[in-house]
C-alpha positions in Angstrom: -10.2 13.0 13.0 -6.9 15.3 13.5 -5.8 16.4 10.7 -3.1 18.3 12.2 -1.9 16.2 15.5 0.4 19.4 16.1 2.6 22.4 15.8 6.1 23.1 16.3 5.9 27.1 15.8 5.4 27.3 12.4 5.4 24.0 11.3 2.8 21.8 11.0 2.6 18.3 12.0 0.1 16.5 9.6 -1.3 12.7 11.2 -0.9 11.3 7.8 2.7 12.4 7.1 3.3 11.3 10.7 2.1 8.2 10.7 4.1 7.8 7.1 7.0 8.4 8.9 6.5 6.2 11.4 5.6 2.9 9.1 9.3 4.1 7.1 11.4 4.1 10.4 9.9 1.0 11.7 10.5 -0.6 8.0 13.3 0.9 7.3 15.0 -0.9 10.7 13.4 -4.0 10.0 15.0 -4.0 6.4 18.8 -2.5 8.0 18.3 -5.8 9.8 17.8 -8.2 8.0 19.7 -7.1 5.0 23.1 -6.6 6.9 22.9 -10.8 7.0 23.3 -10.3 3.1 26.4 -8.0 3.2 24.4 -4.3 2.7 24.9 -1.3 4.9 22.5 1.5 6.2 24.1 3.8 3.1 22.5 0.6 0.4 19.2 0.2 2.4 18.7 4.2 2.2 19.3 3.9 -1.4 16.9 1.1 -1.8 14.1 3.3 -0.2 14.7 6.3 -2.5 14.6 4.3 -5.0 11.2 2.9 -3.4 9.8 6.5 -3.0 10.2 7.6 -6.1 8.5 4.2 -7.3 5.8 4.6 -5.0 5.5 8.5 -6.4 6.0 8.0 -10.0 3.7 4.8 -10.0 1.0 5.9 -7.7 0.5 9.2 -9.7 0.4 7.5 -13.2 -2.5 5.4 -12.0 -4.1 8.7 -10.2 -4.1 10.2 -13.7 -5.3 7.0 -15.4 -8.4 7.1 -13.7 -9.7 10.0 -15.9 -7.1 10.4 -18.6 -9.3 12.7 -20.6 -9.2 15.1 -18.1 -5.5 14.9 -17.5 -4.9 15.2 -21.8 -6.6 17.9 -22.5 -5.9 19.6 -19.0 -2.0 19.0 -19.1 -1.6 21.5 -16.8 -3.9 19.6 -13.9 -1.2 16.9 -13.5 1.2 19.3 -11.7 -1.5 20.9 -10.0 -2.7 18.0 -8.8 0.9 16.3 -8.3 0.7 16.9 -4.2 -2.6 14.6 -3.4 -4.3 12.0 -5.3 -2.0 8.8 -5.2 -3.2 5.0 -6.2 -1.5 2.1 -4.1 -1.4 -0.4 -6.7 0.0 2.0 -9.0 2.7 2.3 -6.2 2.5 -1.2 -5.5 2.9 -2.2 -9.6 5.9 -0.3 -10.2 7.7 -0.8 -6.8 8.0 -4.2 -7.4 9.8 -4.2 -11.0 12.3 -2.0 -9.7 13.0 -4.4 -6.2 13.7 -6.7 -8.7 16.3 -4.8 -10.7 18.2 -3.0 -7.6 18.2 -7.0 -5.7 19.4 -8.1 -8.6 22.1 -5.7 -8.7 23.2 -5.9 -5.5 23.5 -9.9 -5.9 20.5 -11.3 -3.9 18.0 -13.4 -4.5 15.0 -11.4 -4.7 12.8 -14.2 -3.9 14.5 -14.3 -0.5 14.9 -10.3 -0.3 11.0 -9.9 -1.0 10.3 -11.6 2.2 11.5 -9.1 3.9 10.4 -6.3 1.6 6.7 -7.9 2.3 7.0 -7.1 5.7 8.1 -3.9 5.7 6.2 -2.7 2.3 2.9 -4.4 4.3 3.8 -2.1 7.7 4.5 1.4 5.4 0.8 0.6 3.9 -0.6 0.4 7.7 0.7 3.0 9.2 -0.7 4.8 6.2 -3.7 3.2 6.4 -4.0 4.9 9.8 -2.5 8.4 8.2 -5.9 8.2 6.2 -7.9 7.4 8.8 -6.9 11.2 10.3 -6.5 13.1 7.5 -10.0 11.4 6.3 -8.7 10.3 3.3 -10.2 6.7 1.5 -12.9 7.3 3.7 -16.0 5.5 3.2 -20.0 6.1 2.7 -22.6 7.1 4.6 -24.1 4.7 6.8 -25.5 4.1 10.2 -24.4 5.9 13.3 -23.8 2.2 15.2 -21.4 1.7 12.7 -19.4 4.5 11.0 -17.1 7.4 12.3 -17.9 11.2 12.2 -15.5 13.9 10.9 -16.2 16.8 12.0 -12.4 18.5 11.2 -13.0 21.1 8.5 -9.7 20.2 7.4 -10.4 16.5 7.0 -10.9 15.2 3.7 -13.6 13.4 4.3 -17.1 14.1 2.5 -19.6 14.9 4.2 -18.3 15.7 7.7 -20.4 15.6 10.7 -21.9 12.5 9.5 -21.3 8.8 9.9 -19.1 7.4 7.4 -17.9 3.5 7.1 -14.6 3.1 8.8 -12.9 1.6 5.5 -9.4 3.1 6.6 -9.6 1.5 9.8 -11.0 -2.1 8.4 -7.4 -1.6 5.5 -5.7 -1.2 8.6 -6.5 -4.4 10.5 -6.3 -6.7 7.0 -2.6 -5.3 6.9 -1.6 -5.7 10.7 -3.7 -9.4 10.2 -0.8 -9.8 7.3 2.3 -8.5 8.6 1.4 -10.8 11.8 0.6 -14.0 9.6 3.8 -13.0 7.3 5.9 -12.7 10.9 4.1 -16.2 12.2 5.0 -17.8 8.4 8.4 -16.2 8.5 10.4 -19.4 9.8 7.9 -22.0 8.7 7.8 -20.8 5.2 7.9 -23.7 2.2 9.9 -21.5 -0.2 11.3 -17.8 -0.8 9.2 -15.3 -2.1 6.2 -17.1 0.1 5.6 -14.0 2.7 5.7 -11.4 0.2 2.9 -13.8 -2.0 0.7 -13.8 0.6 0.9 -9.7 1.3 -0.4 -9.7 -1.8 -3.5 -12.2 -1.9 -4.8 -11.3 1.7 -4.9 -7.9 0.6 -6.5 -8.2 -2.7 -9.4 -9.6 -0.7 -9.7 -7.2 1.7 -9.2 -4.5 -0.7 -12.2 -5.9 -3.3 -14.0 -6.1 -0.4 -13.3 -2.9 1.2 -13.8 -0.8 -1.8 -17.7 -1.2 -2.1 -17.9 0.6 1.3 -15.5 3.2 0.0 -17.1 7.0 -0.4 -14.5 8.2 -2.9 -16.7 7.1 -6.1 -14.9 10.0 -8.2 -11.7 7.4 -8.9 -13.9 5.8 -11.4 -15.5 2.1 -12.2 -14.8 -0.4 -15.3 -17.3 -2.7 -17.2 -20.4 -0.7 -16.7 -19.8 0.1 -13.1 -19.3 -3.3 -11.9 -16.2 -2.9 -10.4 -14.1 0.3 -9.6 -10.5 0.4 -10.5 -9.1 -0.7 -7.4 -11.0 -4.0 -7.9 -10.4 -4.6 -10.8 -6.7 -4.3 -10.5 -6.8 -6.3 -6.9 -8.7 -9.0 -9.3 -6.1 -8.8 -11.3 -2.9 -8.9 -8.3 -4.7 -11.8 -6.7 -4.6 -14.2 -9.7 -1.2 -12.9 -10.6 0.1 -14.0 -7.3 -2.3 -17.3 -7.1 -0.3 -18.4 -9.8 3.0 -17.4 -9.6 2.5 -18.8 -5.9 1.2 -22.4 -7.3 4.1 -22.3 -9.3 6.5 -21.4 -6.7 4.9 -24.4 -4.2 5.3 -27.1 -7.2 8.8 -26.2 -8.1 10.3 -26.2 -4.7 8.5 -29.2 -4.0 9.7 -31.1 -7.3 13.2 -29.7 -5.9 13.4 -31.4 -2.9 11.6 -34.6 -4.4 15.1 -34.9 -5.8 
């Protein structure tokens, strides 16, 4: 793929920052908007996206390192070397969502109601990044027939091996997450209670993700019981039953609510 889409002199335009950048804006608008209904300004959504970033940097690198924590303990010094690449969405994803909680909370909204909207634009950040990895090769996937995979040939890309086809994983993450922002945006005024869009983000991914990640190439990150399942599918195991519940339970008290 590209890798580098272009230059301005002597800087570099990278796809995946780009397309980063892109999913931000477009979020960040979404959640000016609908936010401003609850009394925040730009200067309190900008906040809430730092705080967001350095979530999704903190948390994504934690569970990088996690994947081989030998190495990283008695390599110390790897961990800053390796602090530019080598991020774990659910790690982002896991710690992200504690802290929502806290700054909603302290700004007075519900954050049932506020992670509606945080659904949708956390769910359209992922895709656009989704698509970042799909040019800077990145979460690429195995080897497999030319009918159906992709061929890097960038010798920038980090795809492995290039000139060969390679299952189109980014490409199927992307279409699960566009599939979800457009049920969440479908959903959004027919919803049966708060915290409802942002439930389902999670469970439609979890099973695209498990399902995605056997096709994935990237077999360093690691496996758990005996190399059943790699990390990421374990923990989307684990994020699908968490929100299966907490959404059953959501469903039973709103409708014992209006019962009264």
């Amino acid at each position: 793929m590209y890798p580098e889409v272009f230059s301005l002199g002597s800087i570099s335009v990278q796809g995946y920052g780009l397309m980063i950048f892109i999913g931000v804006l477009l979020a960040y608008l979404f959640m000016l908007k609908n936010l401003k209904h609850h009394g925040l300004q730009s200067e309190d959504v900008s906040e809430m996206f730092l705080w967001c970033f350095a979530s999704v940097v903190v948390g994504g690198k934690i569970f990088f390192w996690l994947e081989d924590p030998k190495l990283y303990v008695e390599n110390p010094s790897l961990m800053l070397k390796s602090f530019g690449n080598g991020f774990v969405f659910y790690g982002s994803f896991l710690l992200t969502v504690p802290v929502l909680v806290w700054w909603f909370r302290k700004k007075g909204i519900n954050p049932w109601v506020a992670f509606d909207y945080a659904g949708i634009a956390g769910a359209t950040v992922h895709a656009f990044g989704k698509l970042g990895c799909l040019m800077a090769g990145c979460c690429h996937g195995k080897v497999c027939n030319e009918s159906v995979g992709i061929v890097f040939d960038n010798p920038n890309s980090h795809a492995s091996p290039l000139n060969t086809p390679l299952y189109p994983t980014q490409i199927w993450d992307a279409l699960i997450l566009f599939a979800a922002i457009g049920l969440m945006f479908l959903m959004k005024k027919r919803k049966f209670f708060d915290g409802q869009l942002f439930l389902m983000y999670g469970l439609v991914y979890a099973v695209g993700r498990f399902i995605t990640e056997k096709y994935r190439g990237d077999e360093e990150r690691g496996f758990v019981m005996n190399g059943l399942l790699s990390h990421s599918q374990a923990i989307a195991v684990g994020v699908f039953l968490v929100c299966l519940t907490v959404f059953v339970w959501r469903y039973v008290k709103t409708r014992k609510a209006n019962a009264v």
